[in-house]
Each structure stands twice: as structure tokens, then as C-alpha cells.
C-alpha positions in Angstrom: -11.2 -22.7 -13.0 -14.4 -20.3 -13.1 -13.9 -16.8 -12.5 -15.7 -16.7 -10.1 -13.2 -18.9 -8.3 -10.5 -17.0 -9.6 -12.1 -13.6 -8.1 -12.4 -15.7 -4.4 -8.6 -16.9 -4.6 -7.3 -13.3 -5.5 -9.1 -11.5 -2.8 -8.2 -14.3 -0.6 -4.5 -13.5 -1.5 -5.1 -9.9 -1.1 -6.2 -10.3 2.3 -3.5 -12.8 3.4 -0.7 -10.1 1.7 -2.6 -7.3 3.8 -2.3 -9.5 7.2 1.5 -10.0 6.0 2.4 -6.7 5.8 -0.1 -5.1 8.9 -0.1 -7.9 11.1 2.7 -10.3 10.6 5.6 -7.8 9.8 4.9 -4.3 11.2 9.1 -4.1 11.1 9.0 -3.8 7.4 9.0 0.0 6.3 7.2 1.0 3.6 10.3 3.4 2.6 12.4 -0.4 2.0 9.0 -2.0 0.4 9.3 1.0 -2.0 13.1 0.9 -2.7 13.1 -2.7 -3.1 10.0 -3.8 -5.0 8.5 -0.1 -6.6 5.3 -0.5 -4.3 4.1 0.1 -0.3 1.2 -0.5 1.5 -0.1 3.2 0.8 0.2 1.8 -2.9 -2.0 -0.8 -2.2 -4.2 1.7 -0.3 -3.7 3.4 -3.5 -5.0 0.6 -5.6 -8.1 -0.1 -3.6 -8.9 3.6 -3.3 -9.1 2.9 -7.5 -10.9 0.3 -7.9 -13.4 1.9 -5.6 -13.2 4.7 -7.8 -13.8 2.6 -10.5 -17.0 1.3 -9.3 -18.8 4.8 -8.8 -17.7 4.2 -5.0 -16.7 7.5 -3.4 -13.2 7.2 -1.4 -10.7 9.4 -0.5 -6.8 8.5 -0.1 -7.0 8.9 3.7 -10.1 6.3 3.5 -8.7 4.1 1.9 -5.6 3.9 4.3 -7.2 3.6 6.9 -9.6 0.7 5.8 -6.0 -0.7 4.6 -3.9 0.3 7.5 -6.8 -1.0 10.1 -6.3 2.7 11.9 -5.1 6.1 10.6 -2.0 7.3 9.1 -1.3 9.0 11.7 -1.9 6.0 14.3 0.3 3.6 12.2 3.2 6.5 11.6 3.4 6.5 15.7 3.2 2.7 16.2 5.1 1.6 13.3 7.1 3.9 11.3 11.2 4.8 11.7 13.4 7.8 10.5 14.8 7.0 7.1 18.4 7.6 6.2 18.9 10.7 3.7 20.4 7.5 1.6 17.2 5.7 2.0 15.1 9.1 1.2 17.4 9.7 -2.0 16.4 6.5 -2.8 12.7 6.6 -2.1 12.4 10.3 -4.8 13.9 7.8 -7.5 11.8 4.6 -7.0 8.5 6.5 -6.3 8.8 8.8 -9.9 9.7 5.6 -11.6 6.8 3.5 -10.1 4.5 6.2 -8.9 5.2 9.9 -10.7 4.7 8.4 -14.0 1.7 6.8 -13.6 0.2 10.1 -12.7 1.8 12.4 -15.0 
């Protein structure tokens, strides 16, 4: 396979994983994504925000969410987003320094 190719079929997968999570399964918190798998959709927003960056392409964090999320923060919070649990919250502190806090300390 050519790069090129290979470029095409990972942003093809990156855009199928983004309709996944913001279209196909609004349900799924990003508090559980976080607990279960060390990453959330505001990492991916995260992620594109760096490779932006990266590219001597000015973007913010609340940009890039909301070219991710499709609407703002605070417009996806009020559609989409649940209380957590103090469990689930405990939880969240320890996955997000072990998958999160150490990649910026």
C-alpha cells in the first residue's frame, strides 16, 4: 500500500470513529470512555488541536472541540452529558493523571 493510501484509510477511520462516538452513540459518556479505555472525545479533540499545532495551524482547545464535537461544549454538555457518580469521578482523577497528567507534566 502507498502512503498516500494509508493517509486516506486512516482519516477515513477517523471520521467513521468520530460519527461513532457524536452521532451513533451520544449515550456513551466521555467520563466511562475515559475510565475504560484512558481516552474521550475531548482527547481526540485534544489530538487534532496538536496536530494542528504541529502544522503552524493556530487552534485553541475550545476550537478544536467544537470542530470535533460539531457544536460547543457547552451545547453538547446540555444535549448529551449525565451527572457522574463520585465513584465514577474518583475514577476519572486516576485514569486522566495516568493517560493525560503525564503526558503534560
Amino acid at each position: 500500500m502507498d502512503s498516500q493510501t494509508q493517509i486516506e484509510l486512516e482519516a477515513a477511520a477517523f471520521r467513521r470513529l468520530r460519527k461513532h462516538l457524536m452521532e451513533d452513540r451520544t449515550d456513551v459518556q466521555n467520563i466511562d470512555m475515559m475510565n475504560l479505555t484512558g481516552f474521550c472525545r475531548n482527547c481526540l479533540s485534544r489530538w487534532y488541536q496538536e496536530a494542528a499545532n504541529e502544522r503552524g495551524i493556530d487552534m485553541g482547545k475550545d476550537e478544536a472541540r467544537e470542530i470535533f464535537y460539531g457544536m460547543t461544549m457547552d451545547e453538547w454538555k446540555a444535549s448529551y452529558q449525565t451527572e457522574a457518580s463520585a465513584e465514577k469521578q474518583a475514577a476519572f482523577q486516576v485514569a486522566f493523571e495516568e493517560n493525560v497528567g503525564k503526558q503534560n507534566g
